[in-house]
VEXSE-822629 format. One line per field, with one value per residue (C-alpha): z, y, x. Coordinates in steps of 0.2 Angstrom, whole numbers. Example, Ala and Ser with C-alpha at 12.3 -4.5 7.8 and 13.67 -1.06 7.14 Angstrom:
% VEXSE-822629
c3 <- [39, 36] .
c2 <- [-22, -5] .
c1 <- [62, 68] .
% end
This chain:
% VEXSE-822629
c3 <- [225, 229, 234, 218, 207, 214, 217, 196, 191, 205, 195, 177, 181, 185, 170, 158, 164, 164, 156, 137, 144, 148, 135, 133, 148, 164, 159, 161, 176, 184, 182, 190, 206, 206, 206, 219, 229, 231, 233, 231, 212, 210, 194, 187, 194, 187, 170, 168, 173, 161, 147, 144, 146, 162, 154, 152, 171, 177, 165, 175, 194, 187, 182, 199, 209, 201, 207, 189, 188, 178, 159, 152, 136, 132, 127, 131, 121, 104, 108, 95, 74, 67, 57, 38, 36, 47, 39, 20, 22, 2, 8, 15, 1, -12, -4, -3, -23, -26, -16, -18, -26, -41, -42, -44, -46, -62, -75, -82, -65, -64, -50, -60, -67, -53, -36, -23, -9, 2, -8, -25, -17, -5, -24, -32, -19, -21, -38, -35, -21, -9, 2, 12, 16, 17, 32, 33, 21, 31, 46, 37, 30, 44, 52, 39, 42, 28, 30, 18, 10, -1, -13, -5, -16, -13, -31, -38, -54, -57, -44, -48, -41, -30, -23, -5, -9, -18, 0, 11, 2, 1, 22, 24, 14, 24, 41, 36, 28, 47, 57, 48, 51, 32, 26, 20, 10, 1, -15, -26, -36, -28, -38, -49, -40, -53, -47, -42, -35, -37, -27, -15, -7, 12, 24, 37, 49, 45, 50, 46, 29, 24, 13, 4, -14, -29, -47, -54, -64, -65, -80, -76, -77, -92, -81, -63, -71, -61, -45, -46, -29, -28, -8, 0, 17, 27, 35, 50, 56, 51, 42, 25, 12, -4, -19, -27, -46, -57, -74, -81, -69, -76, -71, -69, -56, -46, -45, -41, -26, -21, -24, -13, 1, 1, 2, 15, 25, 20, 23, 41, 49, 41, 41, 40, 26, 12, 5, 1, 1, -12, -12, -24, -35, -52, -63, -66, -65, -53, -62, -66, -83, -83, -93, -86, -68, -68, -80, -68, -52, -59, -58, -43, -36, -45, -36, -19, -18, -11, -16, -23, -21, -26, -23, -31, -27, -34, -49, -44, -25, -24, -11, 1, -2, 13, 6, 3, 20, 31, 21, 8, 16, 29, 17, 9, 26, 30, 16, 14, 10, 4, -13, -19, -25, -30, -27, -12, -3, -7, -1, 15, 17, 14, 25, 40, 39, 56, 65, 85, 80, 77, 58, 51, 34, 24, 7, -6, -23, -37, -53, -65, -83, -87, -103, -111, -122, -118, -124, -117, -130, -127, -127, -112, -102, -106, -97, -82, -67, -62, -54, -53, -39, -39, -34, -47, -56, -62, -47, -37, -42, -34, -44, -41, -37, -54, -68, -84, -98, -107, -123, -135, -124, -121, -106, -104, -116, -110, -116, -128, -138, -149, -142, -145, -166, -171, -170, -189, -190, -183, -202, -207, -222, -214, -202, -212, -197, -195, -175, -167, -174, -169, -152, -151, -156, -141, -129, -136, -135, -117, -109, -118, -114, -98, -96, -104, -92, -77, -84, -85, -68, -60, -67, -58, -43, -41, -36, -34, -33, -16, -19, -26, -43, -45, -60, -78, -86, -84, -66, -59, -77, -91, -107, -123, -132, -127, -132, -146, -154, -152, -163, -175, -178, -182, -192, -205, -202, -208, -217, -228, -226, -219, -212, -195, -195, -203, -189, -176, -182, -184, -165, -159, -152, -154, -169, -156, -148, -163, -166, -148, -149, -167, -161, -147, -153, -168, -154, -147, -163, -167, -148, -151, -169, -179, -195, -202, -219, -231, -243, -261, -258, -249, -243, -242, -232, -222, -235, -246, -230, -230, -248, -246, -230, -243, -255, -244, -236, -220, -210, -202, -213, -204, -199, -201, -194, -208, -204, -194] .
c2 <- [-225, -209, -197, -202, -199, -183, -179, -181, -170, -155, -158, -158, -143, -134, -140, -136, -118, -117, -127, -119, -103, -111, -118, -138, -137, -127, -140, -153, -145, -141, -159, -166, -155, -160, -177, -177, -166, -181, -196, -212, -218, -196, -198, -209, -198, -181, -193, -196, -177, -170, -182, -185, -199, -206, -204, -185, -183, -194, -184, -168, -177, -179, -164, -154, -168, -165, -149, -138, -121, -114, -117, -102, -109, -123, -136, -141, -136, -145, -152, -149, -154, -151, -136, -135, -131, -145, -158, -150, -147, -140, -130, -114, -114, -114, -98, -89, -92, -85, -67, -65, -48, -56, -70, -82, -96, -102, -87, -94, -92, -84, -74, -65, -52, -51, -45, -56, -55, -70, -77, -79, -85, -98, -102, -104, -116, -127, -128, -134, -147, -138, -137, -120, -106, -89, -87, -99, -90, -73, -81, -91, -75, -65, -78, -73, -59, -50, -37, -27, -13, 0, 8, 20, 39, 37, 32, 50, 46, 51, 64, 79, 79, 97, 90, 90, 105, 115, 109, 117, 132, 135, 131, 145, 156, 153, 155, 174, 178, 176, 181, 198, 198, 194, 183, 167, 157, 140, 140, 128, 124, 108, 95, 103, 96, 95, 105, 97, 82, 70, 56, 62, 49, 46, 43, 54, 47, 46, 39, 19, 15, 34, 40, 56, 52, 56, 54, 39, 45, 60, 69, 86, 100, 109, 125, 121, 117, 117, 125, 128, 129, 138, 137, 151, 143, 156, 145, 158, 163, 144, 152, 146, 155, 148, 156, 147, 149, 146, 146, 141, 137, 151, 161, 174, 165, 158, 179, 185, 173, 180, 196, 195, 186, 199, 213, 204, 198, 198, 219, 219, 204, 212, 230, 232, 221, 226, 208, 190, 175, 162, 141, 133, 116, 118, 115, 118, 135, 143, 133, 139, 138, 146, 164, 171, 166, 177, 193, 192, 192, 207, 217, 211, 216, 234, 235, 231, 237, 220, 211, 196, 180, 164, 146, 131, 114, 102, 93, 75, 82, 92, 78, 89, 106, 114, 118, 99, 91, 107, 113, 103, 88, 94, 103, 84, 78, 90, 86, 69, 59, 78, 81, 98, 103, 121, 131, 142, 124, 122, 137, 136, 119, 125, 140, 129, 118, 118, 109, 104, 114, 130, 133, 141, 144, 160, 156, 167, 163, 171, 174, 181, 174, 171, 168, 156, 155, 169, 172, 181, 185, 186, 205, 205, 193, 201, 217, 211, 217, 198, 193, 176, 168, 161, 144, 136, 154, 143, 139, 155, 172, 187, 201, 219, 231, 240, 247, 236, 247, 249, 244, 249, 239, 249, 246, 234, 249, 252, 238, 252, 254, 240, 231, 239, 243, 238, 257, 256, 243, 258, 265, 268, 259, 243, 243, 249, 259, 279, 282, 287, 269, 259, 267, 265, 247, 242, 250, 237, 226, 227, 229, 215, 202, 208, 202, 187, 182, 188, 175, 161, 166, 164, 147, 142, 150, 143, 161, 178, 185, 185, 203, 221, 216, 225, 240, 233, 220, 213, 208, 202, 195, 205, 198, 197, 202, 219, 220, 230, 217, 203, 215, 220, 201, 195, 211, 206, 188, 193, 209, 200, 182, 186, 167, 166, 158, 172, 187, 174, 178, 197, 198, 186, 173, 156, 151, 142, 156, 169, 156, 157, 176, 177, 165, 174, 190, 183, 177, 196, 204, 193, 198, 215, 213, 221, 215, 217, 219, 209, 224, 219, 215, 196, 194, 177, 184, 197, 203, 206, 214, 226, 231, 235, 246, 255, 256, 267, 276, 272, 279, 275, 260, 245, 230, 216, 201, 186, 172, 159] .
c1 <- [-150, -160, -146, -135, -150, -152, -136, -132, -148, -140, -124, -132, -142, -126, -116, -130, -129, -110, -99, -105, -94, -79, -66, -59, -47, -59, -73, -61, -54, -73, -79, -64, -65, -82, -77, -65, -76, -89, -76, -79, -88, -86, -79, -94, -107, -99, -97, -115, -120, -109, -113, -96, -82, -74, -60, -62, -65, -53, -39, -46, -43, -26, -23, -28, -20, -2, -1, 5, 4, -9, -4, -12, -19, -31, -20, -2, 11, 11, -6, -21, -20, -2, -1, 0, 15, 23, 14, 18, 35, 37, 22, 34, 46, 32, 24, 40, 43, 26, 30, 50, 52, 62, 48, 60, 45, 37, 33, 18, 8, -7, 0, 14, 2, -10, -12, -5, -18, -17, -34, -24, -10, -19, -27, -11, -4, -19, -16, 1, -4, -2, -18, -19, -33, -32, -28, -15, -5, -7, -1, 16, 18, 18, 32, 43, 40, 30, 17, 8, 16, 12, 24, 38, 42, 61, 69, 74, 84, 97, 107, 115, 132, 129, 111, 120, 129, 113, 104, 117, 117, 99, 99, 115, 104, 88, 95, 105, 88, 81, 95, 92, 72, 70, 57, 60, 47, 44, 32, 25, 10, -1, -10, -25, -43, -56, -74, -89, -96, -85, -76, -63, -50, -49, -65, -72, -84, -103, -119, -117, -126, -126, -111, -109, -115, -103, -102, -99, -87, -71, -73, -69, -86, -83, -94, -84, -67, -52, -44, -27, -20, -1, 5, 16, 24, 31, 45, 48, 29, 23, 9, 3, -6, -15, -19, -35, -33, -47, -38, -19, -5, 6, 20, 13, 0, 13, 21, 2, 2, 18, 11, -6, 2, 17, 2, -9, 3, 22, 24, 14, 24, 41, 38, 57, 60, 75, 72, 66, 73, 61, 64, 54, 57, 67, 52, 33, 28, 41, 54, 72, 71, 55, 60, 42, 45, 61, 51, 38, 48, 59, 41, 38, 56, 52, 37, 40, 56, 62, 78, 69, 80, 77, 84, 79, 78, 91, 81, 72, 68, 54, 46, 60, 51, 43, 28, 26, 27, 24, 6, 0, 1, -11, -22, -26, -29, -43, -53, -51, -68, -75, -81, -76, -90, -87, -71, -79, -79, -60, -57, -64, -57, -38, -44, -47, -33, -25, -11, -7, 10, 2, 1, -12, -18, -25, -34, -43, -49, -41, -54, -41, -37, -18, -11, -3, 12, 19, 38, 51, 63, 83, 84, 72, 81, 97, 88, 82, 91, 97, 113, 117, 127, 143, 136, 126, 119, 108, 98, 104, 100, 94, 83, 87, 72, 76, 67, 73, 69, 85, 94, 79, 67, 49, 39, 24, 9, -8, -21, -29, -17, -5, 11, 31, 33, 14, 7, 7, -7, -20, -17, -39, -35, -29, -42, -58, -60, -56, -48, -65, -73, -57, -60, -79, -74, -60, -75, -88, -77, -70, -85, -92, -79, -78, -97, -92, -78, -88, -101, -90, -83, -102, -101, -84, -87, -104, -110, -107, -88, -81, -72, -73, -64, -49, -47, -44, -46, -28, -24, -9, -2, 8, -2, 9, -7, -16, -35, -29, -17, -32, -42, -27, -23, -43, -44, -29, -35, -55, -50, -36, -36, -18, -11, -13, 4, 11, 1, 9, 27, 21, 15, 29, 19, 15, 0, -11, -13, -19, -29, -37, -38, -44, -57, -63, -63, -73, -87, -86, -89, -106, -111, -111, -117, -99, -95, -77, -79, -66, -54, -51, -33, -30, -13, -4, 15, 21, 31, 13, 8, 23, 20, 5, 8, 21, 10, -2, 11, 12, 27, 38, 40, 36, 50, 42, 52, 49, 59, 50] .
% end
């Protein structure tokens, strides 16, 4: 009795010590080689050892003597607890209801409102009878075939008939733009990023525990604002370069970014350029019906002495634009999970944006202010040196490096002095002011909205301006309003309690913005400590206006435009 007795403690020390790392079937398997190993009364002994069933140790002797190949798996097939859906067979159909896309199942669930993660549908089932986890429902699912999907940018409304066509032209273009060593360049404005230290989407890798804190919430910083980034993708050199705005997303932005990349890079990588070939989407800023976009360009044409043309996209594509998929998209990727915390760290960002095909990306900020509202009237556009192609004018058209002052129609004046036809207004009597005051005045007045703008700038920028600001205070932008008019439109507006409405139809521009002038020249003059004192005589039309310019004898007699 003394070797058994010894022989089971051997063989319980050595199952103690082993079997917890093997699964059901190599226990079964180890005890029965034991067994057979040790003969006669083998499988009783390894029974005892093992603390478990003969049974379960004679299965295991069977199993080696019958010779089978290694199974692979635990158990044989169809062993182990039936499955949910085998024993539930309405449990499959039920599910399938709940996740078809027409949810073709009852339209008072829960679900038909909600988010159908595999925890509210293994919820619902249960409230039907149907007793499933979580997990469950992901794997039945993932038999049917189902995964989880996010929503898919392809519905574009509604197609223009020449989409195809519009696309084959803009390709023809492109290619006899670079056969002939002319640039070709895709444009287009990206989203606007608010300033500061807010939450950015995407996630970089970080010490565990220890994420960049944000704020909790995305109100935009009235101090840091906006950054307006407009992308120039130079489709031959695979070069991008990235205006970052700091004020409106204008037409005449999106023509400065043209105009900055054209001067610090465009001219050097094609010295022997005669022209430019432009794509950019049908709408926003660049659009085609954008009368700006085109004014603008013609005074870029004129300046470079470039044959400026441009193609647009068809309508509902703009997800096809270069710029979209060949730069932007890796601008986003390269500062996912970063706050932008001031515009010198977007800046940077887009600056170092690189990819394994070669592209590289120049960015630069750009401080300038660029109105809004400005119109272009019919007489101007019927003067800009623009031909329009014999496919689709509309999105096709070239503009001619020309000077477009004809028919009548003066060139942009000098800031000092008042727009086309508004010389009359100087007249001492209207103003209060002899000419040496008026003068003395638009000086204060410069200077001091020059300090103002440079203050609200700082904030923006978070610190000092990166470059040597360039000469006057206009920039890159052709303002429908000189200094001059602002101060001529708050003067009739204090001096005469003209309507504002009424100087908006005098200056041709919209109300909202001699409101917005009138306003801020009204803040200038308290900083500078001028008053404008009121005349006798209040004025209610432009008519009054013009009788009263008669009466004083102003000449030329003014044409004042009154119809609304």
């Amino acid at each position: 009795m003394g070797a058994p007795e010894g022989q089971q403690a051997e063989l319980a020390a050595k199952f103690e010590a082993v079997l917890p790392h093997l699964d059901e079937r190599q226990r079964r398997l180890l005890m029965g080689a034991e067994a057979r190993s040790i003969g006669h009364g083998g499988i009783r002994l390894v029974a005892r050892a093992a603390g478990v069933r003969e049974a379960t140790v004679s299965l295991g002797v069977g199993e080696l003597d019958s010779g089978e190949a290694p199974l692979g798996r635990v158990r044989r097939a169809g062993g182990g607890r039936k499955r949910a859906v085998d024993l539930d067979p309405g449990l499959r159909p039920a599910l399938l209801a709940l996740v078809e896309p027409d949810v073709r199942g009852d339209p008072m669930s829960p679900l038909r409102w909600t988010t159908k993660s595999t925890r509210h549908l293994a919820g619902e089932l249960t409230r039907r009878g149907h007793r499933i986890s979580a997990d469950t429902v992901a794997d039945v699912l993932r038999e049917e075939g189902f995964s989880l999907q996010g929503n898919a940018k392809t519905v574009e409304g509604k197609q223009h008939p020449d989409r195809d066509g519009q696309f084959r032209y803009i390709n023809e273009r492109a290619k006899a733009h670079q056969a002939a060593g002319d640039p070709v360049i895709s444009v287009d404005t990206k989203k606007k990023e608010i300033v500061g230290p807010y939450r950015n989407a995407g996630r970089e890798w970080r010490p565990a525990g220890d994420p960049l804190q944000v704020s909790t919430h995305d109100f935009p910083d009235k101090e840091l604002g906006k950054a307006v980034p407009y992308g120039i993708y130079d489709l031959a050199a695979k070069t991008g370069w990235v205006s970052v705005g700091t004020d409106h997303d204008t037409a005449a932005f999106a023509v400065e970014s043209i105009r900055r990349w054209w001067k610090g890079r465009g001219r050097h990588d094609y010295p022997q350029a005669k022209r430019l070939l432009v794509t950019a989407d049908a709408g926003g800023s660049n659009g085609y019906r954008t009368r700006a976009w085109k004014t603008e360009l013609a005074a870029l044409a004129l300046e470079t002495g470039l044959n400026i043309t441009v193609c647009h996209f068809p309508p509902g594509t703009s997800k096809w634009n270069w710029v979209e998929h060949r730069l932007f998209s890796h601008i986003t990727m390269n500062w996912r999970g970063r706050p932008l915390a001031s515009h010198d760290v977007i800046v940077q960002s887009i600056a170092a944006t690189t990819t394994r095909t070669g592209l590289s990306v120049h960015a630069e900020l750009d401080t300038a202010a660029y109105e809004t509202g400005i119109r272009i009237g019919d007489r101007q556009m019927d003067a800009l040196p623009l031909s329009r192609h014999d496919w689709h004018g509309d999105w096709n058209y070239t503009l001619r490096p020309e000077s477009h002052c004809r028919d009548g129609i003066p060139p942009i004046p000098p800031q000092d002095l008042p727009g086309p036809g508004r010389a009359w207004l100087l007249h001492p009597d209207l103003t209060g002011m002899d000419h040496g005051q008026w003068d003395q005045l638009i000086t204060q007045l410069r200077a001091a909205r020059e300090l103002q703008r440079e203050e609200d700038l700082h904030q923006r920028r978070g610190g000092d301006r990166q470059k040597v600001p360039a000469t006057g205070l206009y920039t890159g932008r052709r303002p429908a309003l000189t200094p001059a008019d602002r101060l001529l439109a708050t003067v009739l507006y204090e001096r005469f309690r003209l309507p504002q409405v009424a100087i908006a139809r005098l200056f041709a521009v919209a109300p909202q913005t001699i409101n917005r002038r009138i306003r801020k020249t009204h803040q200038l003059l308290d900083e500078i400590g001028h008053t404008i004192e009121p005349a006798a005589t209040r004025l209610a039309t432009l008519d009054a206006l013009a009788d009263l310019a008669a009466l004083l004898g102003i000449t030329p007699a003014p044409k004042i435009k009154t119809a609304s």
